[in-house]
Structures are given as structure tokens and as C-alpha cells.
Backbone of each chain as ProteinMPNN parsed JSONL, in Angstrom:
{"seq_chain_A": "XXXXXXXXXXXXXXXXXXXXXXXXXXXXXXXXXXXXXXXXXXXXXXXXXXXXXXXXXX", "coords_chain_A": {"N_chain_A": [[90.002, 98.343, 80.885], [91.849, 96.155, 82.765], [95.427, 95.487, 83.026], [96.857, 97.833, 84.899], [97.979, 100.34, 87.039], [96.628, 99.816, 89.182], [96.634, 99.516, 93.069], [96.194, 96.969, 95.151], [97.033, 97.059, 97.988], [97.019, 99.742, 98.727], [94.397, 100.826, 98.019], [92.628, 99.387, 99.881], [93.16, 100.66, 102.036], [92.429, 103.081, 101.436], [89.782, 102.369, 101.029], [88.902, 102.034, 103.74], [89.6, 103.954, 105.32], [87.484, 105.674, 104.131], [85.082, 104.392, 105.003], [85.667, 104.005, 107.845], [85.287, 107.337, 108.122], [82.701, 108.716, 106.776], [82.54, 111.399, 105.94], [84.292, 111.859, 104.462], [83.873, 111.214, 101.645], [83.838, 109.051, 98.767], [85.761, 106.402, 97.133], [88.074, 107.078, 94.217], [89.982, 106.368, 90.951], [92.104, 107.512, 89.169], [93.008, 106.486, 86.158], [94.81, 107.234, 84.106], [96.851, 109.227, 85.708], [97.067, 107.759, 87.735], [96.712, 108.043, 90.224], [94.669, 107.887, 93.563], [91.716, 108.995, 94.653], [89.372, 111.169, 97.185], [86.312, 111.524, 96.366], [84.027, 113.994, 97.867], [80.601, 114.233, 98.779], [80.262, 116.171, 97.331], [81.556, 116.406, 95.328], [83.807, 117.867, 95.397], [87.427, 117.224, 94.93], [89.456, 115.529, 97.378], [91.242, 114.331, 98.529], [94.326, 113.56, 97.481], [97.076, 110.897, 96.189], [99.859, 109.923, 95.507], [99.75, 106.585, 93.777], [101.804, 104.495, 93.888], [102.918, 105.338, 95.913], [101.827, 104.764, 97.997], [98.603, 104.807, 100.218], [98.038, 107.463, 101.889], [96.365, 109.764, 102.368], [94.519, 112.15, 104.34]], "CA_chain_A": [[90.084, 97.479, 82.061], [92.986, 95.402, 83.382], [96.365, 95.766, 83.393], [97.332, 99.437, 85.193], [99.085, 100.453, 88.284], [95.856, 99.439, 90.581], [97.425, 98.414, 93.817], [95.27, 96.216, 95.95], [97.146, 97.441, 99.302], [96.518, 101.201, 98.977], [92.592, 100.659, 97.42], [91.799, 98.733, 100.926], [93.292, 101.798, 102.937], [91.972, 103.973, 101.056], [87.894, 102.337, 101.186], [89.161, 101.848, 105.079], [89.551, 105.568, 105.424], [86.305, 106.251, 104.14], [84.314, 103.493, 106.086], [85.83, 105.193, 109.421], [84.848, 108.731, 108.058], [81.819, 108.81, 105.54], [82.251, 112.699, 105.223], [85.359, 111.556, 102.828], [83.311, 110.892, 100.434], [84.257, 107.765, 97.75], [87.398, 106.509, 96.035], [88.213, 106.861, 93.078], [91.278, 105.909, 90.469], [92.405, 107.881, 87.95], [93.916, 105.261, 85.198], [95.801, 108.444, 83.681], [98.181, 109.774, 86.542], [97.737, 106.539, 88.377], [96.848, 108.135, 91.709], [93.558, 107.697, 94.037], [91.26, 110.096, 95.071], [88.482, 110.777, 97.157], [85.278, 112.717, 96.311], [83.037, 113.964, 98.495], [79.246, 114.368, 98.372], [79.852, 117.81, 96.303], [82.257, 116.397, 93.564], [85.295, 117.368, 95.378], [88.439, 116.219, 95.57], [89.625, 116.032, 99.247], [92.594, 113.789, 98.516], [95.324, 112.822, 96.161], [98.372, 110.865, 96.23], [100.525, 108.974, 94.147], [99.356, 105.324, 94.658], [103.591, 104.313, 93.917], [103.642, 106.027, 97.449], [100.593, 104.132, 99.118], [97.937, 105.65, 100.14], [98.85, 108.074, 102.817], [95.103, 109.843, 103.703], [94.81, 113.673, 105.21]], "C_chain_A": [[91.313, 96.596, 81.951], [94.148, 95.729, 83.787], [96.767, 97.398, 83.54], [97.966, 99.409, 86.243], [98.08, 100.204, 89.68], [96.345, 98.361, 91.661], [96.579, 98.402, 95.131], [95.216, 96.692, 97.756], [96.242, 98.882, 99.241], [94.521, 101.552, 98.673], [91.744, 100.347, 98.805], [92.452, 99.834, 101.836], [92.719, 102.588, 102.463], [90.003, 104.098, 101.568], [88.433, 102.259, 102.713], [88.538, 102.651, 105.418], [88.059, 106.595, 105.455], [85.056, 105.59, 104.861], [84.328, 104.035, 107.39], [85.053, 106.152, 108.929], [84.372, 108.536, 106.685], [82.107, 110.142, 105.07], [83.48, 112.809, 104.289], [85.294, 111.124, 101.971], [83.721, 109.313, 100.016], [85.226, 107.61, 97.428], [87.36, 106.407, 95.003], [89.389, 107.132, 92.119], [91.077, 106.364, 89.421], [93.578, 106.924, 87.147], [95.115, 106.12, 84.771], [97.142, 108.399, 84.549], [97.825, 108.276, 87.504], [97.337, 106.761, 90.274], [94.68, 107.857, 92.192], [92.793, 108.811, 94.755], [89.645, 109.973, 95.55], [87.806, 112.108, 97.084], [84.409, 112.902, 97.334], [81.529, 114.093, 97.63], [79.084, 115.632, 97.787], [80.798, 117.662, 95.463], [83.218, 116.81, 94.436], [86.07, 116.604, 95.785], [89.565, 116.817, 96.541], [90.983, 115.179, 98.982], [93.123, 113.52, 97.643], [96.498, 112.508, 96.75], [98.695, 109.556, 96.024], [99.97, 107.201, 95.059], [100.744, 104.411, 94.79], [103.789, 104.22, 95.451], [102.983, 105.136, 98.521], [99.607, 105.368, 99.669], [98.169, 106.366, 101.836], [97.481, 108.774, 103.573], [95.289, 111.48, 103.944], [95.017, 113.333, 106.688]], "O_chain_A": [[91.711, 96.383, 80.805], [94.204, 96.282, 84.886], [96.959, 98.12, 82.562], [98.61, 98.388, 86.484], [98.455, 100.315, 90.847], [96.478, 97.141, 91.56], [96.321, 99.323, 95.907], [94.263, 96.741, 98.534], [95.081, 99.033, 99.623], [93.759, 102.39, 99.155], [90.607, 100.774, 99.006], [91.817, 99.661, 102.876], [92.168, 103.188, 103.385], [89.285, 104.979, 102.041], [87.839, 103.321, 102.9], [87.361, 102.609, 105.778], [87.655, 107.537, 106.137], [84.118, 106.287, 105.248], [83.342, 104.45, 107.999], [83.876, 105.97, 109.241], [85.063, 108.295, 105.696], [81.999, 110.296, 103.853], [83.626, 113.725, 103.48], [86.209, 110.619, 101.32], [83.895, 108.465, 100.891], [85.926, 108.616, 97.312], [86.567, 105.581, 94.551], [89.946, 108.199, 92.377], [90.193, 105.986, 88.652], [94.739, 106.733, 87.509], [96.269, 105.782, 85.038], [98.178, 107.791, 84.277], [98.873, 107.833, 87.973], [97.566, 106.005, 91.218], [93.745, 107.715, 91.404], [93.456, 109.538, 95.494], [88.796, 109.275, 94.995], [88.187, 113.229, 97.42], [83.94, 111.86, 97.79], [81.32, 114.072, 96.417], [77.986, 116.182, 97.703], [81.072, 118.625, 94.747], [83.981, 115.844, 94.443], [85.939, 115.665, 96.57], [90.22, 117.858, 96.581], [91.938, 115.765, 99.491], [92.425, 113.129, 96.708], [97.074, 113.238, 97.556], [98.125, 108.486, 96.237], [99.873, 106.84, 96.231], [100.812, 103.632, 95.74], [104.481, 103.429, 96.091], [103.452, 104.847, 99.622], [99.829, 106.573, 99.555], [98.445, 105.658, 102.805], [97.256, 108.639, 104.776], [96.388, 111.948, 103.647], [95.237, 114.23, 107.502]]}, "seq_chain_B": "XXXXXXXXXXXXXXXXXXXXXXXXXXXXXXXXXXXXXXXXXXXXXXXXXXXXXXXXXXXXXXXXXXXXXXXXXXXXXXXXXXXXXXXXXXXXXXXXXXXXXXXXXXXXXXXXXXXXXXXXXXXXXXXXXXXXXXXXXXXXXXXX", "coords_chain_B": {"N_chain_B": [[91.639, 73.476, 96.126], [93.648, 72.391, 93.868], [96.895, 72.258, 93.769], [97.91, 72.76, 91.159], [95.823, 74.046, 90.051], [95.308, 76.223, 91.559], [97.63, 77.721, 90.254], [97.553, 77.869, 87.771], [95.066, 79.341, 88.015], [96.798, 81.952, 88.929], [98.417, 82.413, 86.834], [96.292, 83.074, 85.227], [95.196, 84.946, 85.682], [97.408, 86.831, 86.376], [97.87, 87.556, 83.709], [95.853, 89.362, 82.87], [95.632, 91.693, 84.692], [97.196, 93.722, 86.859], [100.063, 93.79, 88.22], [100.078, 94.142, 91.098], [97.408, 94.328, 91.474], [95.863, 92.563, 92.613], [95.546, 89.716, 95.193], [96.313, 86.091, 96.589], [95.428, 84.647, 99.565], [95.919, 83.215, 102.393], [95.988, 80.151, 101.841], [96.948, 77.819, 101.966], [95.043, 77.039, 103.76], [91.947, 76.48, 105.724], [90.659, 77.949, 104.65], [91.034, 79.379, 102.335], [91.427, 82.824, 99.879], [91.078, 85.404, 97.701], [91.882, 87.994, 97.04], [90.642, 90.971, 94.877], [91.711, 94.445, 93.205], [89.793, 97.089, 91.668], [88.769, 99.41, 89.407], [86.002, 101.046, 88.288], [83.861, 102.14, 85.183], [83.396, 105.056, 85.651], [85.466, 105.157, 87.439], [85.576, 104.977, 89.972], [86.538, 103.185, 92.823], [87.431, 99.764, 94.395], [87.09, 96.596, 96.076], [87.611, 93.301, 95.613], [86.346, 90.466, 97.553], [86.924, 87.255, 97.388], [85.786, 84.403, 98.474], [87.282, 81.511, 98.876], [87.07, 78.746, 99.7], [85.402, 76.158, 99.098], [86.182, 76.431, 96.219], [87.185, 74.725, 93.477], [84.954, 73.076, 93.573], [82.047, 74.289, 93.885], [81.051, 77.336, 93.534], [82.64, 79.943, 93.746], [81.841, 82.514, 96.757], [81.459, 85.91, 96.311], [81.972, 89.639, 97.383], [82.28, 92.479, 98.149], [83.918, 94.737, 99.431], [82.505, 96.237, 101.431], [79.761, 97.761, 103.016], [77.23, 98.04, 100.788], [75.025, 100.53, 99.47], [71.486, 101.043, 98.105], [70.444, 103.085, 95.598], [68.543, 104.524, 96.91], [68.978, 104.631, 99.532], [68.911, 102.082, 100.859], [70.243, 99.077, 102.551], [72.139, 96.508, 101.271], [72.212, 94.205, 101.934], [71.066, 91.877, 102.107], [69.863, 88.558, 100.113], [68.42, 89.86, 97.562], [66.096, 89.629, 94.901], [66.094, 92.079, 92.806], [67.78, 93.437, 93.456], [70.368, 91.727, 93.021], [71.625, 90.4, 94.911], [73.038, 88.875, 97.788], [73.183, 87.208, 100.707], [75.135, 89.165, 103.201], [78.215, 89.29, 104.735], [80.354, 90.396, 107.396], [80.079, 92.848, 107.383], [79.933, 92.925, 104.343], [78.863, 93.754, 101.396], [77.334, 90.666, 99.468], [77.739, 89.701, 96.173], [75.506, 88.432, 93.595], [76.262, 86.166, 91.004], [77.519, 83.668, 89.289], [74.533, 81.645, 89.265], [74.006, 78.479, 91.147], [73.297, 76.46, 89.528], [74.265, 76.519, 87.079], [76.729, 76.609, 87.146], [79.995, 74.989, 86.786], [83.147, 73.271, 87.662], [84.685, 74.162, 85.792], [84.746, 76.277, 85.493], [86.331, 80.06, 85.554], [88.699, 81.935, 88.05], [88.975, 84.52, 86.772], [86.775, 84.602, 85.276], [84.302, 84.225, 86.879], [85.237, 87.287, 87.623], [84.97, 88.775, 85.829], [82.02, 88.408, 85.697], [81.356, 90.371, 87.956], [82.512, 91.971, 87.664], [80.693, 93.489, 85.507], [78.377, 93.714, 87.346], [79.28, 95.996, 89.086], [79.66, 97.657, 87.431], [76.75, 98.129, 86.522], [75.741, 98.721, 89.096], [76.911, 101.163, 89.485], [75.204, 102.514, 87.243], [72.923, 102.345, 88.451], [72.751, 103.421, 90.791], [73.486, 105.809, 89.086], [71.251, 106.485, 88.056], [69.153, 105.598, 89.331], [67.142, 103.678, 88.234], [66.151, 100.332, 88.158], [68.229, 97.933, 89.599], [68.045, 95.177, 88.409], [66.823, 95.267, 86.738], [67.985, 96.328, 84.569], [70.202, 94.805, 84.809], [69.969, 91.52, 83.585], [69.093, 88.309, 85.251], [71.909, 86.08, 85.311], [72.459, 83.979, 82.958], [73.378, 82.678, 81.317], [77.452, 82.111, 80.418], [79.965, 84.529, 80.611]], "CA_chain_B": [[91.895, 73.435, 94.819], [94.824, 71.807, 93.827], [98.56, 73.119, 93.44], [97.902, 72.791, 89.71], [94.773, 75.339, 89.646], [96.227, 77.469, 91.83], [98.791, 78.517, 89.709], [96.638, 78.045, 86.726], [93.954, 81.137, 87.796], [97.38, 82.737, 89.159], [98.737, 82.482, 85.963], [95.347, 83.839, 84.155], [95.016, 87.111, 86.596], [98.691, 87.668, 85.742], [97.851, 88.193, 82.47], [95.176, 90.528, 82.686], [95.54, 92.359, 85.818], [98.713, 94.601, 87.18], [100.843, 92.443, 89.366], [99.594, 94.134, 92.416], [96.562, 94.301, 91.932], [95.187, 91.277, 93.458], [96.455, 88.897, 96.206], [95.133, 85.131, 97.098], [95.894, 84.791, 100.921], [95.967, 81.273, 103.563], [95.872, 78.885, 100.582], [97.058, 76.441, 102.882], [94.2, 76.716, 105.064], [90.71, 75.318, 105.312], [89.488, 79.582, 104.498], [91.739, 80.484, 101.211], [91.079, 84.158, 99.535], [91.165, 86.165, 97.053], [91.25, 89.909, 96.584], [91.108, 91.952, 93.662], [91.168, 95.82, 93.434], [89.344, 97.15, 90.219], [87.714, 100.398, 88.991], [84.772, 100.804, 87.544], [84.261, 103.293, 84.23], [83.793, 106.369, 86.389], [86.696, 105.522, 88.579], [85.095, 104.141, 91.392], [87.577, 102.076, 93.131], [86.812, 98.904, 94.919], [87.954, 95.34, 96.296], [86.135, 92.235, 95.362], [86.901, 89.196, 98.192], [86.331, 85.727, 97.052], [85.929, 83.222, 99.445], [87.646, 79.916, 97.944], [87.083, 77.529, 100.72], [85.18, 75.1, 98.54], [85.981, 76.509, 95.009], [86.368, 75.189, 91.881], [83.857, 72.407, 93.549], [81.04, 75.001, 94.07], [81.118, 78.891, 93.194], [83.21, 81.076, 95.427], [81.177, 83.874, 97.423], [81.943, 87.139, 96.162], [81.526, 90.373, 98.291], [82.646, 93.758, 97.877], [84.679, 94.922, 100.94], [81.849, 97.406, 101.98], [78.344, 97.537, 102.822], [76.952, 99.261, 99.315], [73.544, 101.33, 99.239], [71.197, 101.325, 96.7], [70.442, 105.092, 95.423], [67.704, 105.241, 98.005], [69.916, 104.714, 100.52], [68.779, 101.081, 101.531], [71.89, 98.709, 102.55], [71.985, 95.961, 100.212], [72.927, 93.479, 103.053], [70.318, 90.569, 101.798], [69.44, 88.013, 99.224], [67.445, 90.303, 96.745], [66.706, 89.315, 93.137], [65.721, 93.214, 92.473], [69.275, 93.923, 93.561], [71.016, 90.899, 92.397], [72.905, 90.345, 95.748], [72.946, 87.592, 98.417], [73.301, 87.506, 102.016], [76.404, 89.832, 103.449], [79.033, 88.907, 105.473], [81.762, 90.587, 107.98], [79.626, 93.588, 106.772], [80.051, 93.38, 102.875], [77.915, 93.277, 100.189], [77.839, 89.763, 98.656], [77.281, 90.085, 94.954], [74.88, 87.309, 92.98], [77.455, 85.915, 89.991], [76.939, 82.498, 88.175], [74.011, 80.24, 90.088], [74.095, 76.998, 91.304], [72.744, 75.616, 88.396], [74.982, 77.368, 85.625], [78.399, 76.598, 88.013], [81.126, 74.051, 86.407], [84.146, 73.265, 88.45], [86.401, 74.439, 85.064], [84.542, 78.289, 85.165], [87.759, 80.428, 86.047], [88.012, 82.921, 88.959], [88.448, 85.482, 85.932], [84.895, 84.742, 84.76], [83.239, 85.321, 88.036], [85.992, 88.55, 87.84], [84.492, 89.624, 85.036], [80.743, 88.55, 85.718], [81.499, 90.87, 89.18], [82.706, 93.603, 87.247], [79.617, 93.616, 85.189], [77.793, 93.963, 88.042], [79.79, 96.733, 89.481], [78.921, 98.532, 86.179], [75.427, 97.992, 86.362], [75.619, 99.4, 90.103], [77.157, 102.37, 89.003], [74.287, 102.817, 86.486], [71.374, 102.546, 89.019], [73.56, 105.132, 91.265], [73.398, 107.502, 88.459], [69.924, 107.108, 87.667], [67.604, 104.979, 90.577], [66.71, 102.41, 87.454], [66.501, 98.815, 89.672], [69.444, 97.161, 89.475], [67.731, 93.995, 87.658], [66.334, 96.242, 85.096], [69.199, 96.823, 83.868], [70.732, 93.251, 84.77], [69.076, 90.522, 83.885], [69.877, 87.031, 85.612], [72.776, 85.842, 84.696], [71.685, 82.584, 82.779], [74.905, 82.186, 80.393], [78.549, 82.498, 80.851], [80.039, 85.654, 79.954]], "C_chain_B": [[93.125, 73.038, 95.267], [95.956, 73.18, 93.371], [98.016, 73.744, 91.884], [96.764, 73.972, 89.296], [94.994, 76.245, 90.065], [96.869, 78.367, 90.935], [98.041, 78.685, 88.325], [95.518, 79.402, 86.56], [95.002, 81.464, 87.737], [97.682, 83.553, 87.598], [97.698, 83.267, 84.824], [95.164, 85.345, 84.8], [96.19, 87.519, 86.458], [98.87, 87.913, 84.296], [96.96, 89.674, 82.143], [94.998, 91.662, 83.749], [97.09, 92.7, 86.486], [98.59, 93.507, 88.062], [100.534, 92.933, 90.915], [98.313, 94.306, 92.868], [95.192, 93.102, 92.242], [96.113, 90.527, 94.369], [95.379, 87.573, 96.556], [96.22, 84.896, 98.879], [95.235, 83.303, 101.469], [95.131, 80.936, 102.233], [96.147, 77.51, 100.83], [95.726, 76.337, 104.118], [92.985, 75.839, 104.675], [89.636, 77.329, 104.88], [90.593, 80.531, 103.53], [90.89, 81.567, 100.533], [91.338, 84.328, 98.65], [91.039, 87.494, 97.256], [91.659, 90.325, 95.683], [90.453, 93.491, 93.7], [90.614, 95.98, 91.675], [88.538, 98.712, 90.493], [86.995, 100.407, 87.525], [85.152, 101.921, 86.651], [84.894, 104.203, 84.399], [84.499, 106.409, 87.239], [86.43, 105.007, 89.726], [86.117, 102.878, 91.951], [86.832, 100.93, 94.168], [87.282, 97.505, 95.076], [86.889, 94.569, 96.515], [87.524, 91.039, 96.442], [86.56, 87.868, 97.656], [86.867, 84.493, 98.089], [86.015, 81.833, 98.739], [87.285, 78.637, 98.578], [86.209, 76.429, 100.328], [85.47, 75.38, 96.652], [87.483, 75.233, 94.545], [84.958, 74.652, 92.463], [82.342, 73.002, 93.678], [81.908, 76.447, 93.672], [81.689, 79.595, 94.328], [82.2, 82.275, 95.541], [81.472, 84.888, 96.869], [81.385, 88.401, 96.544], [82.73, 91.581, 97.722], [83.062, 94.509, 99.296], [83.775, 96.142, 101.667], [80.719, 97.245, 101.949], [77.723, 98.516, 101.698], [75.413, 99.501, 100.036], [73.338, 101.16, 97.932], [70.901, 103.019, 96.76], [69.801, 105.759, 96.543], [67.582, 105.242, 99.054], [69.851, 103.53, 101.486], [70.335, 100.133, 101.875], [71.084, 97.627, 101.926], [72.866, 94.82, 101.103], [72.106, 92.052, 102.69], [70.321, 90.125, 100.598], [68.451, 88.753, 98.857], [67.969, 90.085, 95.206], [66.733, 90.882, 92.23], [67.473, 93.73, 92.257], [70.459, 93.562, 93.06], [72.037, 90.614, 93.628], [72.199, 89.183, 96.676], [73.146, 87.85, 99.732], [74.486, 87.849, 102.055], [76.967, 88.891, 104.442], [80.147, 89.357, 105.941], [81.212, 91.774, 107.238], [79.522, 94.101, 105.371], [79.09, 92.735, 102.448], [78.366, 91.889, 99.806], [77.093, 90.123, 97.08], [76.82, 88.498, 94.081], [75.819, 87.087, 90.985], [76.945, 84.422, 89.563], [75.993, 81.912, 89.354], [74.253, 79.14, 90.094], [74.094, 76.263, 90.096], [73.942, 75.807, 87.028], [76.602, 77.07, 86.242], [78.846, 74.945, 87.901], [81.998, 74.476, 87.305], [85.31, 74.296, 86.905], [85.843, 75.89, 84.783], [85.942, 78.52, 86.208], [87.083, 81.77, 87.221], [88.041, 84.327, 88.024], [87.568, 86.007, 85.43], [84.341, 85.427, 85.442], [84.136, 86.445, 88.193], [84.573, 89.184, 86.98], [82.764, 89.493, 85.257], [80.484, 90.335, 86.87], [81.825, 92.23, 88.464], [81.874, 94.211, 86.069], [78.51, 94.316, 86.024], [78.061, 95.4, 89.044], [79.468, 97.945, 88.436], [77.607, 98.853, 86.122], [74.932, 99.067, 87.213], [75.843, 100.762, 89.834], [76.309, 103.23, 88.53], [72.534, 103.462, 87.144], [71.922, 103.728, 90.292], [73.037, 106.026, 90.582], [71.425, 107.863, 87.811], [68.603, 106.319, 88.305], [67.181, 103.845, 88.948], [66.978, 101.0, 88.429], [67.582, 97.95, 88.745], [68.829, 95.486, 88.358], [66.658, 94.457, 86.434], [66.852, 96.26, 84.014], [70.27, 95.138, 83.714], [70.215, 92.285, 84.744], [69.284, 89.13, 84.621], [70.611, 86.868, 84.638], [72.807, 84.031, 84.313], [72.866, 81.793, 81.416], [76.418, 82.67, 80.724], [79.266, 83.415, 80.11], [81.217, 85.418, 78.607]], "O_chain_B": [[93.647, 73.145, 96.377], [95.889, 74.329, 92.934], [97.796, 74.923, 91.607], [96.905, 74.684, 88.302], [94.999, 77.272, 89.387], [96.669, 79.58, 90.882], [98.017, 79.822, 87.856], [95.225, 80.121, 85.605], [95.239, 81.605, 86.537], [97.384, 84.695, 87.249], [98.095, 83.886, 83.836], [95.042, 86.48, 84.34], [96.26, 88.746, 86.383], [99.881, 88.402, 83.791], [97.26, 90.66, 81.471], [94.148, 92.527, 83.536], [97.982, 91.853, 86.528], [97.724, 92.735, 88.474], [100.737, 92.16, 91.851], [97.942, 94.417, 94.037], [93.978, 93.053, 92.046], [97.332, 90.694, 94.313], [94.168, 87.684, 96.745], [97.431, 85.014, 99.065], [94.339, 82.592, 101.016], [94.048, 81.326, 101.796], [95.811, 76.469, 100.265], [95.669, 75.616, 105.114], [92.873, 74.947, 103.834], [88.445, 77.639, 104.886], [90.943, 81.701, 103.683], [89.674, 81.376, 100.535], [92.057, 83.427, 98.218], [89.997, 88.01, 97.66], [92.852, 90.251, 95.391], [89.309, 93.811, 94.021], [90.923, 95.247, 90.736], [87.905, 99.043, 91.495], [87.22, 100.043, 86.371], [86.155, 102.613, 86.826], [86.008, 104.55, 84.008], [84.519, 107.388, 87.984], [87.339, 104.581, 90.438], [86.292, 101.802, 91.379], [85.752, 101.209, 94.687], [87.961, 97.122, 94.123], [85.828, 94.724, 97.121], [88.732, 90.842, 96.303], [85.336, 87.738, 97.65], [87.946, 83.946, 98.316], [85.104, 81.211, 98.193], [87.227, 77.579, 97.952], [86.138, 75.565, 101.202], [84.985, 74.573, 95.859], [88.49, 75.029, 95.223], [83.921, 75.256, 92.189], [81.425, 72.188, 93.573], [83.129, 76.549, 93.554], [81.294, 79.756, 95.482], [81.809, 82.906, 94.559], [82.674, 84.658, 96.995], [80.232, 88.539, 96.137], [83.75, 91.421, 97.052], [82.19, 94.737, 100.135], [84.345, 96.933, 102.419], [80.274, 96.617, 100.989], [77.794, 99.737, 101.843], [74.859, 98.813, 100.893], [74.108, 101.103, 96.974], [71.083, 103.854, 97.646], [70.057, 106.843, 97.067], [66.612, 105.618, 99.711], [70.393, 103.568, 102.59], [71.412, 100.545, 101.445], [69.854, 97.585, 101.908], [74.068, 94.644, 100.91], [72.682, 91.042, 103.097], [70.692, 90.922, 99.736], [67.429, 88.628, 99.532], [69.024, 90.171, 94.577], [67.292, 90.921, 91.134], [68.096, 94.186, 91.298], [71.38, 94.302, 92.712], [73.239, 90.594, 93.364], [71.108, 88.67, 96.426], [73.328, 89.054, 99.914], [75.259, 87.275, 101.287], [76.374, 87.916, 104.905], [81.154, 89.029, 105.313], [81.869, 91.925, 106.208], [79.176, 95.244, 105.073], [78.554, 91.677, 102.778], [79.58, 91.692, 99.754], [76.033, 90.738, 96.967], [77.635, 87.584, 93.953], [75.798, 87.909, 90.068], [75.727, 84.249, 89.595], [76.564, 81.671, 90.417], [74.742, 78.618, 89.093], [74.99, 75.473, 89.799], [74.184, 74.947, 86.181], [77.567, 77.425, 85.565], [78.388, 73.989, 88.526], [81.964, 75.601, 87.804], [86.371, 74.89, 87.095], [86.392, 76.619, 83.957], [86.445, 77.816, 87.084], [85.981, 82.303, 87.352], [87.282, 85.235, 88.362], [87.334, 87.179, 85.132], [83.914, 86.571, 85.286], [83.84, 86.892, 89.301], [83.576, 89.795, 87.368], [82.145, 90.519, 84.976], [79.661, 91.206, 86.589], [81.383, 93.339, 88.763], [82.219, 95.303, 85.616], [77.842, 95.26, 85.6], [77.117, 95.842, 89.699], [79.055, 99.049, 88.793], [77.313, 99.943, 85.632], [74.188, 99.984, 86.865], [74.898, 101.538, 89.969], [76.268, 104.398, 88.917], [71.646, 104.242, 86.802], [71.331, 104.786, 90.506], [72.303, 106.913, 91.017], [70.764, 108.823, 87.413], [67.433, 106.383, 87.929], [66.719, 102.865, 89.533], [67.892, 100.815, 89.233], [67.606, 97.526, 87.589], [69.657, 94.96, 87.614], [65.987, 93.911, 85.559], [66.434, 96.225, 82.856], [70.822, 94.634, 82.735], [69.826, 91.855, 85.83], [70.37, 88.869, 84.105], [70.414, 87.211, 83.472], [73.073, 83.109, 85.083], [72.942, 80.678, 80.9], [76.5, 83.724, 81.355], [79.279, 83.216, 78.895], [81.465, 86.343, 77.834]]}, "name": "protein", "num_of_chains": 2, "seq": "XXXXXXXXXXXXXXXXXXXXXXXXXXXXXXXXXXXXXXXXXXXXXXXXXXXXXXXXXXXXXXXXXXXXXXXXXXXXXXXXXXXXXXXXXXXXXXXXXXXXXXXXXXXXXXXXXXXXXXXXXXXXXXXXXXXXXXXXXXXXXXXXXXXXXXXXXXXXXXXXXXXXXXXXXXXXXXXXXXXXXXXXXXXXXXXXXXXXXXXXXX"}
């Protein structure tokens, strides 16, 4: 926990995203590569992209 | 809060937390903020608000930018001690963090960070396995 590349803008577009549209599952932050991703209700993953970039969405 | 505490949390969340991930917003007003992004073990991402508008002198609010479910798909929108949460607001979860009773003006907003991200852990826990959230958490009757 603490210091990583979690950036506060892209995290609140990201839960946005899924608030509009539940069938986009959850977010979730890989500490590793740094990017955000969301799962749906069957484990996959429906999005990725660099969080550097902001979060951009399908 | 004064100039001087201001910069004083600032100064403690810039130690332990990436430089973007938090922001305090209208600090000049009579309805200053907080937000911090944070993930949980399993990745779960998530933004905790803290409503400052009387802190240090009382406990800031803290809410989770989303209305949460418990496993069994209730919304978690009220004061329950089962749940550990408090009345919502602007549709978010508020999350139950030091009480009245246990709340000094010199607890930091790091504390209630970290009480909050206790609790975010916990949640996680009764997610993965329906155990009641105060099963698993007991009041929070000392400072972490």
C-alpha cells in the first residue's frame, strides 16, 4: 500500500464508467503494469489502459 | 482547519501516497474535500471523499464514491452496526471510522485513511465469503 502510480483523476472515470453501465463490471488496479482494468461478472477483462494515458473506456 | 494543518496532513499524504493520488478541493470554502484513490489487496480500485467542513474539530464523514452492496445484494445506504456504515449521501456509501467518543482534534486524515482502508479490506472479505461485515470487524474502539 501507498506510494504507486494510482491517479485519482482516471480511478473516478473509470468507477463513473461503471456506475453508467453496470454490465462493465468493477475496477481494478494492477500495482505491477500500473494500468486499470475492468472485470466483469465472469472474471473478464473488458478493459485496459495505461493509467499515464487516463482512463480512456471502450 | 487552519493554513498550518492544511499543509501539515498535505505534507503527511505526500509521504505515503503517489502525488496524484489524492486531491483536497474548495479549502477556501465553508464545504472543503478530500479525495483519495486507493486499491484494495485484490485490486479493487476506489475513491474515498472526506467531507472536512468541520474537521479536525469533529471527525470528517467518509464515503466511498459509490453506492456498495453487501454480498446479498442489499445497498448499504444506512446507519448499520452489522455493516459498520452510516447514513449515505449524494448516493455513496458512508463508511463508520473513529466514533464520537474516540475522536481528538490531533487524529490525522491518514488515520481515518488508514482506519477506511481497513474497512475496505474487511468489505472485500465479506464479498468473498457472505461472513457479516462486523464479524470480521469489530468496533473500532482504539486508534489504529
Amino acid at each position: 500500500m501507498g506510494r504507486d502510480l494510482l491517479d485519482l483523476n482516471s480511478v473516478e472515470r473509470a468507477i463513473a464508467e461503471t456506475q453508467a453501465d453496470p454490465d462493465k463490471g468493477d475496477v481494478y488496479y494492477d500495482s505491477n503494469s500500473g494500468n486499470l482494468t475492468l472485470h466483469g461478472g465472469d472474471g473478464a477483462v473488458k478493459t485496459t489502459t495505461m493509467i499515464k494515458e487516463g482512463f480512456a473506456g471502450e | 482547519m487552519t493554513n498550518k494543518r492544511y499543509c501539515d496532513e498535505k505534507q503527511i499524504l505526500n509521504h505515503y501516497l503517489g502525488p496524484r493520488q489524492f486531491a483536497f478541493r474548495d479549502m477556501d470554502t465553508s464545504t472543503p474535500s478530500l479525495k483519495i484513490a486507493l486499491a484494495t489487496n485484490n485490486g479493487r480500485a476506489y475513491v474515498l471523499y472526506f467531507d472536512l467542513s468541520t474537521f479536525p474539530s469533529t471527525k470528517p464523514q467518509v464515503y466511498v464514491t459509490q453506492m456498495l452492496r453487501t454480498k446479498s445484494g442489499e445497498l448499504m445506504d444506512s446507519p448499520s452496526a452489522a455493516n459498520h456504515t452510516l447514513e449515505s449521501w449524494n448516493g455513496w456509501t458512508q463508511l463508520c471510522h473513529y466514533s464520537n467518543s474516540q475522536w481528538t482534534p490531533d487524529i490525522t486524515l491518514w488515520h481515518v485513511f488508514l482506519k477506511c482502508r481497513v474497512w475496505l479490506e474487511v468489505y472485500q472479505t465479506h464479498l468473498r465469503t457472505g461472513i457479516n461485515m462486523d464479524q470480521i470487524l469489530k468496533h473500532q474502539n482504539s486508534h489504529v
